[in-house]
Structure formats: C-alpha cells, structure tokens
C-alpha positions in Angstrom: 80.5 99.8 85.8 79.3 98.2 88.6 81.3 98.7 92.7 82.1 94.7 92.5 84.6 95.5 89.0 86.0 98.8 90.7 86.7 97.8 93.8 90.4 96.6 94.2 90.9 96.8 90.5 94.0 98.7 90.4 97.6 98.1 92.8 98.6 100.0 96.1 102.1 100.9 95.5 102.4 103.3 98.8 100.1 104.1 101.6 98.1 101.7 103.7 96.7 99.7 101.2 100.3 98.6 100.4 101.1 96.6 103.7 99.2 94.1 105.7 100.4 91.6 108.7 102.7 89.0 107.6 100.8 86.3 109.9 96.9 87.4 109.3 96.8 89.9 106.8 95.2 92.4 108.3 95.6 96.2 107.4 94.8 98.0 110.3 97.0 98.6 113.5 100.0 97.8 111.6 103.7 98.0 113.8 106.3 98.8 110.7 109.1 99.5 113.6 112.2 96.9 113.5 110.5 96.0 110.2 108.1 93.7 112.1 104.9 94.1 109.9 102.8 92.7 112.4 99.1 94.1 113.2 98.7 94.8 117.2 96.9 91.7 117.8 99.6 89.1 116.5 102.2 91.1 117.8 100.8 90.2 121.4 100.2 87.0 120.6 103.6 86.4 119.2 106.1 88.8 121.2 107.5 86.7 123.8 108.2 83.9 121.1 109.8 87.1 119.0 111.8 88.6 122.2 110.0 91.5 123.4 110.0 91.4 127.3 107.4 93.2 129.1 108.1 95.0 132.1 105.4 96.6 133.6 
C-alpha cells in the first residue's frame, strides 16, 4: 500500500481536518467565532466588507 492510496483515504468527521475557509480552503488559522469560518488571511481581506471596524 503505497502513501499516494492512504493518504486522505478516509473522512474527517471532527478535528481540524473537518473545517477549512469558506473563501480559499485553507485549514490552518481558522476563526470559527460568530460562525465566520474564515482563515486569518481572508478575514483581513474581507472584514470591512463583513463589518468588523478596527480601532486601533
């Protein structure tokens, strides 16, 4: 059995592997809060568009 058949062979139900950005896909640096699901990078990119003021 070779790495290439193994490797994302079976389904993240929970954990990490489960969520991803809803704009880039992206796993890491994930903000969950408010039930965004953006990674860090698209959420500055998109949070004056979403609402989010920043104030210092």
């Amino acid at each position: 059995m070779s790495h290439d058949s193994v490797w994302g062979s079976r389904p993240h139900g929970y954990g990490k592997g489960a969520r991803q950005c809803r704009i880039c896909n992206h796993r890491a640096g994930l903000i969950r809060k408010y039930s965004l699901e953006l990674c860090r990078q698209c959420f500055r990119e998109q949070a004056s568009r979403i609402g989010f003021i920043k104030y210092r």
